[in-house]
KOLMARZA-598935 format. One record per residue (C-alpha): x, z, y. Coordinates in Angstrom, 1 decimal. Layout:
# KOLMARZA-598935
REC   east     up  north
REC      X      Z      Y
...
# end
This chain:
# KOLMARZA-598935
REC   east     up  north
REC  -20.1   56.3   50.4
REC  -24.0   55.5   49.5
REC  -25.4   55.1   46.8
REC  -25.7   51.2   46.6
REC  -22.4   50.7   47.5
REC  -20.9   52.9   44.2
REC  -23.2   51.4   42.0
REC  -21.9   48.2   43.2
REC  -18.1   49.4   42.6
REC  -19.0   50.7   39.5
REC  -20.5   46.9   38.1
REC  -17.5   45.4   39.3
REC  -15.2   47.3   37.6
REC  -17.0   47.3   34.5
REC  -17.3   43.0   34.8
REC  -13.5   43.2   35.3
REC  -13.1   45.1   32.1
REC  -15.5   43.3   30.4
REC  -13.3   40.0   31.0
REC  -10.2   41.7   29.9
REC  -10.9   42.4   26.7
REC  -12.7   38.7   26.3
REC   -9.1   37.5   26.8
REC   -7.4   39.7   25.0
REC   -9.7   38.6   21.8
REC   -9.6   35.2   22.3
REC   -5.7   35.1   22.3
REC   -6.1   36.7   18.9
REC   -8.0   34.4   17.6
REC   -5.9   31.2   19.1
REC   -2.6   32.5   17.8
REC   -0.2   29.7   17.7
REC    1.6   29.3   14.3
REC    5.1   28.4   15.1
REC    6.6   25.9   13.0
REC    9.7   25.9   10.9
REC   12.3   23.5   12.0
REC   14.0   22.1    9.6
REC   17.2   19.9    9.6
REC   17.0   17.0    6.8
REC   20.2   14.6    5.6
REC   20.2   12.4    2.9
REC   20.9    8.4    1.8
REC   18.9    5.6    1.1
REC   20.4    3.1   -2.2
REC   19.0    0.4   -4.5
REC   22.2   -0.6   -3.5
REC   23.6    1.2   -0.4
REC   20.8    0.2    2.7
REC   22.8   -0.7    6.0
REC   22.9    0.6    9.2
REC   19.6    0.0   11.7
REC   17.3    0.5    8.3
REC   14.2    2.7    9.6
REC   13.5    5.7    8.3
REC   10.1    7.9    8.7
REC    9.2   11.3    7.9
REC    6.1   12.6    7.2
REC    4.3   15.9    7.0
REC    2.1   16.7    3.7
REC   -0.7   18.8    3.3
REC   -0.9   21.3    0.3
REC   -2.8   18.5   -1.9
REC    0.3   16.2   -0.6
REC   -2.2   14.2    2.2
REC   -0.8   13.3    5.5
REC   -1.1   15.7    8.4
REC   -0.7   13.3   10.9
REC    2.7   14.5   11.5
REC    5.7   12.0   12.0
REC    9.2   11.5   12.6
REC   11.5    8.7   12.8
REC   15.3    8.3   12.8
REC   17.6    5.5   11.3
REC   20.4    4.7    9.2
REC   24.0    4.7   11.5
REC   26.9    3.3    8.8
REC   26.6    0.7    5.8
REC   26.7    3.7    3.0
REC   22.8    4.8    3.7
REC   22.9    8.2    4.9
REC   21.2    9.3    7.8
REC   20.2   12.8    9.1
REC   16.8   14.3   10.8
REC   17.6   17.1   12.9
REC   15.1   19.9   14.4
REC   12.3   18.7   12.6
REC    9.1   20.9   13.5
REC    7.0   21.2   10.4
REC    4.2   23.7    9.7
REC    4.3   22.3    6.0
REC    7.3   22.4    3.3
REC    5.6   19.0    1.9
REC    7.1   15.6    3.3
REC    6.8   12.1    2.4
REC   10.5    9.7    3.2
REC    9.8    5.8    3.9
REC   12.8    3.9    4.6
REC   12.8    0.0    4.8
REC   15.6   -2.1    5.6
REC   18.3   -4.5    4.2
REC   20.2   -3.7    1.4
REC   23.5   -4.7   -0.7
REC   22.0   -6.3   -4.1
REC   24.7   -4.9   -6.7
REC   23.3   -7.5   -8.8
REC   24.4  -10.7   -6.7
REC   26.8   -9.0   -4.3
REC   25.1   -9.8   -1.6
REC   23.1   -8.6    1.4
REC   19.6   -9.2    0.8
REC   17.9  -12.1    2.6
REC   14.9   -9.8    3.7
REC   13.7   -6.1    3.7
REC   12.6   -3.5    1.2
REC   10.4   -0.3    1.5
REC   11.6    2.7   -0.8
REC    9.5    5.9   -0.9
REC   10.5    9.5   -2.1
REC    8.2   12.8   -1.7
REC    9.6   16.3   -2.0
REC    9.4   20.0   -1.4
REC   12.1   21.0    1.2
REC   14.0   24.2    2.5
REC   15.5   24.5    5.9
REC   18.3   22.9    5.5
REC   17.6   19.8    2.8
REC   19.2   16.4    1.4
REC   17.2   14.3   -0.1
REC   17.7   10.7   -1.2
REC   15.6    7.8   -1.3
REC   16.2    5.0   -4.1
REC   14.2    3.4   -6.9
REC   13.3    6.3   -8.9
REC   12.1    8.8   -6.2
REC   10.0    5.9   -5.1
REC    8.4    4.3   -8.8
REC    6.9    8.3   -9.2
REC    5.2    8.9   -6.1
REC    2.1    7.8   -6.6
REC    2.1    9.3   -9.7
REC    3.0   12.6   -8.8
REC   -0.1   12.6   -6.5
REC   -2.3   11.3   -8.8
REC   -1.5   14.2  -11.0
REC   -1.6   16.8   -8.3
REC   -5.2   14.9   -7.6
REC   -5.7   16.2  -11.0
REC   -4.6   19.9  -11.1
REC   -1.0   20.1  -11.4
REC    0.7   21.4   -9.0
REC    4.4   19.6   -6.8
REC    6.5   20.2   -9.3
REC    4.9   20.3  -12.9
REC    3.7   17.3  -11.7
REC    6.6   15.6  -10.6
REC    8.5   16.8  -14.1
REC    5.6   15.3  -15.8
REC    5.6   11.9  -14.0
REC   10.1   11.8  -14.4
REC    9.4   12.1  -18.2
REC    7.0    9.3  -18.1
REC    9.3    7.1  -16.5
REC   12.1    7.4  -18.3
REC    9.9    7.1  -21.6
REC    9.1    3.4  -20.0
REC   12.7    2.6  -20.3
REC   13.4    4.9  -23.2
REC   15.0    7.7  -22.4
REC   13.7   10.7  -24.1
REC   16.7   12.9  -24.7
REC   17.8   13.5  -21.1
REC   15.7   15.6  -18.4
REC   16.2   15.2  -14.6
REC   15.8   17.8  -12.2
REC   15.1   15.6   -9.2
REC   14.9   12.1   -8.8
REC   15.2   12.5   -5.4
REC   18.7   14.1   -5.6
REC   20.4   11.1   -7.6
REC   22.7    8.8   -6.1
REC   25.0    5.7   -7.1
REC   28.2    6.9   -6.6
REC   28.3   10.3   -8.5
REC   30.2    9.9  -11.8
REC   27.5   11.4  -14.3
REC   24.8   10.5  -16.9
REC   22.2   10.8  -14.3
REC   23.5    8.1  -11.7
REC   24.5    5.4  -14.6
REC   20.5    6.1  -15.6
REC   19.7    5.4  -11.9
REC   22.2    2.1  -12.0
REC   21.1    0.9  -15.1
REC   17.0    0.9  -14.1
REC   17.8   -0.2  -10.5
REC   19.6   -3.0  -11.8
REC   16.9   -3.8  -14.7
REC   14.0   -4.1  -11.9
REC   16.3   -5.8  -10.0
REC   17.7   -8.4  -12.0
REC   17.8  -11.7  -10.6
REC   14.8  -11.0   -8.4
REC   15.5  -11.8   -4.2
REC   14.1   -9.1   -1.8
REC   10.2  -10.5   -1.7
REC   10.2  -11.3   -5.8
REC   11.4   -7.3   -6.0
REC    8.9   -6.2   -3.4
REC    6.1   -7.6   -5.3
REC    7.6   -6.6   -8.6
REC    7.7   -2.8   -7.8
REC    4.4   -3.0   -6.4
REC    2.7   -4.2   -9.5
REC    5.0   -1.8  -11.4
REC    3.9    1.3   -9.5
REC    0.8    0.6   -9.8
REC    0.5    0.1  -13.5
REC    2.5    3.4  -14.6
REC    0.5    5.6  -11.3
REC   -3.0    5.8  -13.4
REC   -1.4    7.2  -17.0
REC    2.4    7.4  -16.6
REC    3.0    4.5  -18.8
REC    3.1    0.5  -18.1
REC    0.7   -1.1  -20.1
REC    1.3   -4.4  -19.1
REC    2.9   -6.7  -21.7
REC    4.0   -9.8  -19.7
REC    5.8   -6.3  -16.9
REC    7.6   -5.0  -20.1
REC    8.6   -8.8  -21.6
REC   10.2   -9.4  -17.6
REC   11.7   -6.4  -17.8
REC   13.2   -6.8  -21.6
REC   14.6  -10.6  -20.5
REC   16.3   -8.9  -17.2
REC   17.8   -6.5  -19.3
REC   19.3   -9.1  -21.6
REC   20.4  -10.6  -18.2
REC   22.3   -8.7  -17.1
REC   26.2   -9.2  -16.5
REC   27.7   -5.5  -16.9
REC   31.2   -6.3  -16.1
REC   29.7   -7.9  -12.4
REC   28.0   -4.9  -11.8
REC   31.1   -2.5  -11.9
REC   32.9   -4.9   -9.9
REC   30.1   -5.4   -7.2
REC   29.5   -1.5   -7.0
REC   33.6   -0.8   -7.0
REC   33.8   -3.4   -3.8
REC   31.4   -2.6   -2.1
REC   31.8    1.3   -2.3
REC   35.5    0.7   -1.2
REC   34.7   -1.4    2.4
REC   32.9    1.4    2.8
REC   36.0    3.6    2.0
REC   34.9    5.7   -0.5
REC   36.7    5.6   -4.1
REC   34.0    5.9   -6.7
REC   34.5    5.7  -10.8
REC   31.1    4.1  -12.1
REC   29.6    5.5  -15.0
REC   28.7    4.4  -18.5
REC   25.4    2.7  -17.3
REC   25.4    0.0  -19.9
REC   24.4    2.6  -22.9
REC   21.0    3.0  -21.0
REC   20.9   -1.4  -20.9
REC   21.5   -1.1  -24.4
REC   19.7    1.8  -25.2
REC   16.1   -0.2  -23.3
REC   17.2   -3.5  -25.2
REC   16.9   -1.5  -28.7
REC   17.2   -3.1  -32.0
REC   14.8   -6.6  -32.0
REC   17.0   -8.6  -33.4
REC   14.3   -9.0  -36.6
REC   11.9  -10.7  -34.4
REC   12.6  -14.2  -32.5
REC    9.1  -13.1  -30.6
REC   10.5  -10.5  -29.1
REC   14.0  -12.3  -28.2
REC   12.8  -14.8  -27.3
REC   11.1  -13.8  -23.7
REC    8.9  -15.7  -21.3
REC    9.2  -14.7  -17.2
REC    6.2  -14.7  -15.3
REC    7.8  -17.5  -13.5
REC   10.1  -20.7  -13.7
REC   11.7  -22.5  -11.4
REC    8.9  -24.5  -10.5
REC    6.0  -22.3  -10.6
REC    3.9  -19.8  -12.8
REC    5.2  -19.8  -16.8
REC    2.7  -21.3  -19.0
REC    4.3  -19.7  -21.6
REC    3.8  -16.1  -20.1
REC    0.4  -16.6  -19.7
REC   -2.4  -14.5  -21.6
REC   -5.5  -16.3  -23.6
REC   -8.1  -18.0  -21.4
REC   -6.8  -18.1  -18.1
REC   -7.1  -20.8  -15.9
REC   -4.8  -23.1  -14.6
REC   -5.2  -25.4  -11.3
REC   -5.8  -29.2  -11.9
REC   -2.8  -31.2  -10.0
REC   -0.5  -27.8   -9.4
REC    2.6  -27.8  -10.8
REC    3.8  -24.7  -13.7
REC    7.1  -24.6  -15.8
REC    7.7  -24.1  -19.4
REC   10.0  -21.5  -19.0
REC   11.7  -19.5  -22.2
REC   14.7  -17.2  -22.1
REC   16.9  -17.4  -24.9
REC   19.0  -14.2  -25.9
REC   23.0  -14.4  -25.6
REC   23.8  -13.8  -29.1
REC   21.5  -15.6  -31.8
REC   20.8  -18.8  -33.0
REC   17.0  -19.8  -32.5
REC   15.0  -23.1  -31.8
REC   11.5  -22.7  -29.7
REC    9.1  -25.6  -30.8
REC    6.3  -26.5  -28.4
REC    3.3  -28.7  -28.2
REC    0.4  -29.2  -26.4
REC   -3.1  -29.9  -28.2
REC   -6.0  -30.5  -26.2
REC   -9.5  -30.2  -27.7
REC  -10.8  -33.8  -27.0
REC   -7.4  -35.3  -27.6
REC   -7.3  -36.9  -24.2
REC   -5.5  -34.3  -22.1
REC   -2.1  -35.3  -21.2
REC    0.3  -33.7  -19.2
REC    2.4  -35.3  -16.6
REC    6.8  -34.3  -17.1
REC    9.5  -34.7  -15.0
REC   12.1  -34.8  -17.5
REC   15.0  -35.8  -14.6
REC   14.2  -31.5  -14.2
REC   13.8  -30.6  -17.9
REC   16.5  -28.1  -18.4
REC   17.5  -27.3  -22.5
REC   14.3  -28.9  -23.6
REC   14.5  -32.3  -25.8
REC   12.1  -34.6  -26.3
REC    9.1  -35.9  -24.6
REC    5.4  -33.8  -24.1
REC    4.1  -37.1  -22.2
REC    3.9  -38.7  -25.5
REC    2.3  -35.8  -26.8
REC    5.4  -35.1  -29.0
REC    6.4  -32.2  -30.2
REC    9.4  -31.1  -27.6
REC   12.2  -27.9  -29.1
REC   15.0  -25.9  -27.4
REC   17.5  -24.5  -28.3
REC   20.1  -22.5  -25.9
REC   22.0  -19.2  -25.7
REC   21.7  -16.9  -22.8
REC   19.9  -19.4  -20.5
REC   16.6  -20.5  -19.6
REC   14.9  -23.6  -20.9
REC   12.3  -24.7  -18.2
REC   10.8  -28.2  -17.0
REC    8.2  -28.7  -14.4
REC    4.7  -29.6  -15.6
REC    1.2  -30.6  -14.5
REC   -2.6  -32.0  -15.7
REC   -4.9  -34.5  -14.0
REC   -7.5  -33.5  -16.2
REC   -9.8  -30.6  -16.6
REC  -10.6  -29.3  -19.7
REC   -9.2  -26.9  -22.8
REC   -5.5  -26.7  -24.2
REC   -3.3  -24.9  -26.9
REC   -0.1  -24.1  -25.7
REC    1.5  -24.2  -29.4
REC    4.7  -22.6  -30.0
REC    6.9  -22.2  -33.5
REC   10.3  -20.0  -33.6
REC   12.9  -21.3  -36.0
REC   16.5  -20.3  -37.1
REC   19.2  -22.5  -36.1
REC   20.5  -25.3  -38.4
REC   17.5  -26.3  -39.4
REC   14.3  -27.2  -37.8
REC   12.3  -26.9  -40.7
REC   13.5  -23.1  -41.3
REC   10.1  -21.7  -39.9
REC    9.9  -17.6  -38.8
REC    7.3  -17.8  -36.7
REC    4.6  -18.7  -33.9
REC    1.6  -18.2  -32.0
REC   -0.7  -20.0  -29.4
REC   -1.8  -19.7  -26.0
REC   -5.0  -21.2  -25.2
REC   -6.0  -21.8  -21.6
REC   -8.5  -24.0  -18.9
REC   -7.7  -26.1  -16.3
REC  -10.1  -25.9  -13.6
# end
């Protein structure tokens, strides 16, 4: 062999090694992480969602930001459950959506369209968690205060408390929101009953939707609900509400779907939110944010404006067990403002505001409401006076609303 020829050998060889251990450190430094599959059941419930509901999984980051990561499966039998099995995650952090129809325990009903319910959670290998009103009113809280420092589950201890302060629960802590269910027998499902039926109230599936919404995103910033017409809604539907209808609702439909259940004592945590107001005809008497035939005047805050030619309501709920009389008139600053009633639809109210008389109800449990409208533009006073039954000179109270039409 020459001389060129074993030099050439000897390049070769070397190149070949030289490749080798190229490979060998790249595959170090492209390990593959496996992932951890992980197998996930659980149910859905304002009331019990039905079967075909859509559920989605998500993957979380460490600061609780999608990964990009999905999964979807669906609810198979009228109770809510559903399972996700051999889910490949690389993160312990997951988001739940679910929308679909659900039973209304309030009406007894399906509802007419769909609802979108949220929960977030930390999971093992083998995990249930549930989706329902609760888990879904604190998640954009609990990243707001991870956002802010805390970590999964300070924060989400932190953003429980908050809630239940809002309906004023203090003396109780929950572990995990996302762990309560309807049809457990304990303190922690009649707290779950007694909010979900609260929000829910009288509300149809696209009054709710856009109820949460605006209720999530008032307690998200600071863990409390600063808005005073929210809490007023939320004090009426308490007063609404028809315990007795409840239990019976739940008891049926929990037995078509075979399943004996005993409901708990929900109505202490009705009561409990309701308080002692009795003092102040302000506070029992409450003003929705909406009538029958449009937005409530009467819930309205100091100078808004109103639409020329659109139709509101006068719209005041009266509580179930005292006597009061609501007094209302309408003052305009020129005098020449005069608004246009359909008293054929004026419902518990007497008398006449197209004369620019003085009109008073006086009901219990029910809502007075009539539909009304201006042709003018200009200032008004909404004036209002809160009297004790018998007499209509026995005065307690009032205030004033003052708004523009436009």
């Amino acid at each position: 062999m020459n001389t060129k020829t074993l030099l050439f050998l000897t390049a070769l060889l070397f190149t070949f090694l030289g490749c080798d251990d190229g490979d060998e450190n790249n595959n170090i430094d492209n390990e593959v992480i496996e992932p951890t599959i992980y197998q996930l059941t659980g149910c859905v419930q304002k009331g019990p969602f039905i079967s075909g509901t859509v559920i989605e999984l998500y993957e979380l980051d460490a600061n609780f930001q999608q990964t990009g990561k999905s999964f979807t499966s669906e609810i198979i039998s009228n109770n809510g459950s559903f399972e996700l099995d051999n889910i490949p995650l690389e993160s312990s952090n997951i988001e739940l959506k679910a929308n679909g129809y659900y039973y209304n325990e309030v009406s007894g009903l399906l509802s007419e369209s769909q609802l979108n319910l949220k929960a977030i959670a930390t999971i093992n290998q083998e995990a249930t968690i549930n989706i329902n009103l609760l888990s879904h009113l604190v998640v954009d809280r609990i990243k707001q205060l991870i956002t802010l420092g805390d970590n999964y589950e300070t924060a989400k201890q932190t953003a429980q408390s908050e809630l239940l302060d809002v309906f004023k629960i203090s003396d109780i802590s929950i572990n995990a929101f996302e762990l309560l269910s309807l049809d457990n027998n304990n303190n922690e499902s009649a707290i779950l009953i007694a909010i979900s039926v609260i929000i829910q109230s009288n509300n149809n599936a696209a009054e709710l939707t856009q109820f949460l919404g605006n209720l999530k995103s008032d307690f998200s910033d600071n863990g409390t609900v600063d808005n005073a017409e929210m809490l007023a809604n939320l004090l009426f539907n308490a007063k609404s509400i028809e315990a007795a209808d409840i239990r019976s609702n739940l008891t049926k439909k929990y037995t078509e779907l075979g399943q004996s259940i005993t409901i708990p004592d929900f109505e202490q945590y009705i009561e409990l939110f309701i308080g002692d107001d009795s003092g102040d005809p302000t506070t029992e008497i409450t003003f929705p944010s909406n009538g029958k035939h449009g937005s409530n005047l009467l819930a309205m805050n100091d100078n808004d404006e109103i639409s020329k030619g659109t139709t509101y309501s006068l719209a005041a709920a009266f509580p179930n067990d005292l006597d009061l009389i609501l007094t209302l008139k309408i003052n305009s600053a020129n005098g020449n403002i005069v608004p246009t009633v359909d008293e054929r639809k004026q419902e518990f109210w007497i008398g006449s505001l197209n004369n620019r008389d003085e009109i008073y109800a006086q009901t219990k449990g029910q809502i007075a409401d009539l539909p009304i409208l201006f042709n003018d533009t200009g200032d008004i006073e909404i004036e209002m006076g809160f009297h004790k039954a018998g007499t209509i000179n026995e005065y307690l109270s009032g205030k004033s609303i003052y708004l523009t039409i436009k």
